[in-house]
matplotlib code that plots the C-alpha trace (Angstrom):
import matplotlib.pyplot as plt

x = [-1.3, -3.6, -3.4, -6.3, -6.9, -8.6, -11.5, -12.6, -15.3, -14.3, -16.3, -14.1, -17.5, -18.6, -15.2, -15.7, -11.9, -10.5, -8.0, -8.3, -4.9, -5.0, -2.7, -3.2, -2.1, -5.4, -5.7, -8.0, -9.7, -13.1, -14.0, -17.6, -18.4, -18.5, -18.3, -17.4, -18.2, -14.3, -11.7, -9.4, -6.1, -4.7, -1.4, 0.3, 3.4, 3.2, 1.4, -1.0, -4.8, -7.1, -9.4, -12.7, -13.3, -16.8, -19.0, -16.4, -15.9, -12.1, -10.6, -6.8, -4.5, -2.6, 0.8, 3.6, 5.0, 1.6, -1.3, -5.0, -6.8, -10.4, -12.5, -15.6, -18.5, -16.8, -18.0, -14.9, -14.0, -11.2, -10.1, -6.6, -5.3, -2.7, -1.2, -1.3, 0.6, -1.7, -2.2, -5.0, -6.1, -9.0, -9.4, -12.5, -13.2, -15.2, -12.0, -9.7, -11.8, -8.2, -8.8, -9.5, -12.6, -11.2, -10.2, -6.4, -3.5, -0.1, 3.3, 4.5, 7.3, 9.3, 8.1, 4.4, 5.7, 7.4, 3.9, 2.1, 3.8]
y = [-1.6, -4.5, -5.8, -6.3, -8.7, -8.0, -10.4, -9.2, -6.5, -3.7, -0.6, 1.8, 3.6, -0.1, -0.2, 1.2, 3.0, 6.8, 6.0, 2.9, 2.0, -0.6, -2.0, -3.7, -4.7, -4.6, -5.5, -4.1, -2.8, -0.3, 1.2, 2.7, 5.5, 5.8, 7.8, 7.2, 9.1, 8.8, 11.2, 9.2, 9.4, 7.3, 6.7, 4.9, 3.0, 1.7, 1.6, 4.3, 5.3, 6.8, 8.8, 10.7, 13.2, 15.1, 13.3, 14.4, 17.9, 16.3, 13.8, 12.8, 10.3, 9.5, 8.3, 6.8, 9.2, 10.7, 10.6, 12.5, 13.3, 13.0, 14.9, 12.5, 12.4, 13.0, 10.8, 9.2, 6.2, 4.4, 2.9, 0.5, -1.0, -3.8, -3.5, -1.1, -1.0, 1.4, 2.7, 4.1, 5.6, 6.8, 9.8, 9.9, 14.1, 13.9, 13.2, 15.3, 18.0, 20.1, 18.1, 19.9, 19.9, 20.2, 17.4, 17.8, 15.9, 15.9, 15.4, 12.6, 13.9, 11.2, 11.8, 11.2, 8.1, 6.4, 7.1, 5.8, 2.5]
z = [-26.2, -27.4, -30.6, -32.6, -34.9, -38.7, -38.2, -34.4, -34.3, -32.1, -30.7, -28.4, -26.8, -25.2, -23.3, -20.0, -20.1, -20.4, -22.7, -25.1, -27.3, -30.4, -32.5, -36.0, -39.5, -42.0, -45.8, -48.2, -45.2, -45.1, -42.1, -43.4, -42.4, -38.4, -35.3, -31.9, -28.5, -27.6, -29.7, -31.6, -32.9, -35.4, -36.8, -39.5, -38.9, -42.6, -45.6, -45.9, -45.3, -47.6, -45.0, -45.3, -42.0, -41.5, -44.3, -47.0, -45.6, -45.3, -48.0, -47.5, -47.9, -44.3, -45.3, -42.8, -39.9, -40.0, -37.5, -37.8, -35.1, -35.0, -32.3, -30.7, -32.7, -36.1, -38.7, -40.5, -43.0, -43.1, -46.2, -46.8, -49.9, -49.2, -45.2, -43.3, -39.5, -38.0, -33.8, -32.5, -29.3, -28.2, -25.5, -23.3, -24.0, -20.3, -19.1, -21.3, -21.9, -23.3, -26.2, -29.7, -31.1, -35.1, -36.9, -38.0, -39.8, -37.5, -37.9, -35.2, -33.7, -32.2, -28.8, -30.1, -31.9, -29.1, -26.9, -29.6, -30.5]

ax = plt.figure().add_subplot(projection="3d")
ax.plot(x, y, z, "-o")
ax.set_aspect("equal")
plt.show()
């Protein structure tokens, strides 16, 4: 899994991959409000994640041990207060069209984890 640093700008959909995996520590980080063509899922090791699925439809805070998975084309927002130790990956849903298509909070089970880290 790459790591990716706070200060680099990164945009999964202009990565010419099926399956794309980050890993980073952000402060007082905002996402804005975004969406990508690749499904993502995105887990906190640490800290936690304040996160806003569907244009506010969805409002919930993301704490450690915990992972939400957001279908492609889902707006979402990102927001961390101090550091978070967050993994995400993100699913090309041409190529894994099994996928779900509903956004959804899950508990990592430590299978899930150790695939994840």
């Amino acid at each position: 899994m790459a790591w990716l640093d706070a200060d680099a700008a990164f945009d999964p959909d202009a990565l010419k991959s099926s399956l794309i995996g980050v890993q980073s520590a952000l402060g007082n980080h905002d996402s804005g409000s975004h969406r990508h063509k690749m499904a993502q899922i995105l887990f906190t090791r640490q800290g936690c994640v304040r996160l806003t699925l569907d244009d506010g439809a969805l409002l919930c805070l993301l704490p450690p041990g915990r992972a939400a998975w957001i279908p492609a084309d889902v707006s979402h927002r990102a927001e961390m207060k101090n550091i978070v130790d967050y993994r995400s990956v993100w699913f090309q849903p041409q190529r894994y069209p099994q996928l779900p298509t509903q956004s959804a909070i899950l508990n990592v089970v430590p299978l899930l984890r150790e695939l994840l880290e």
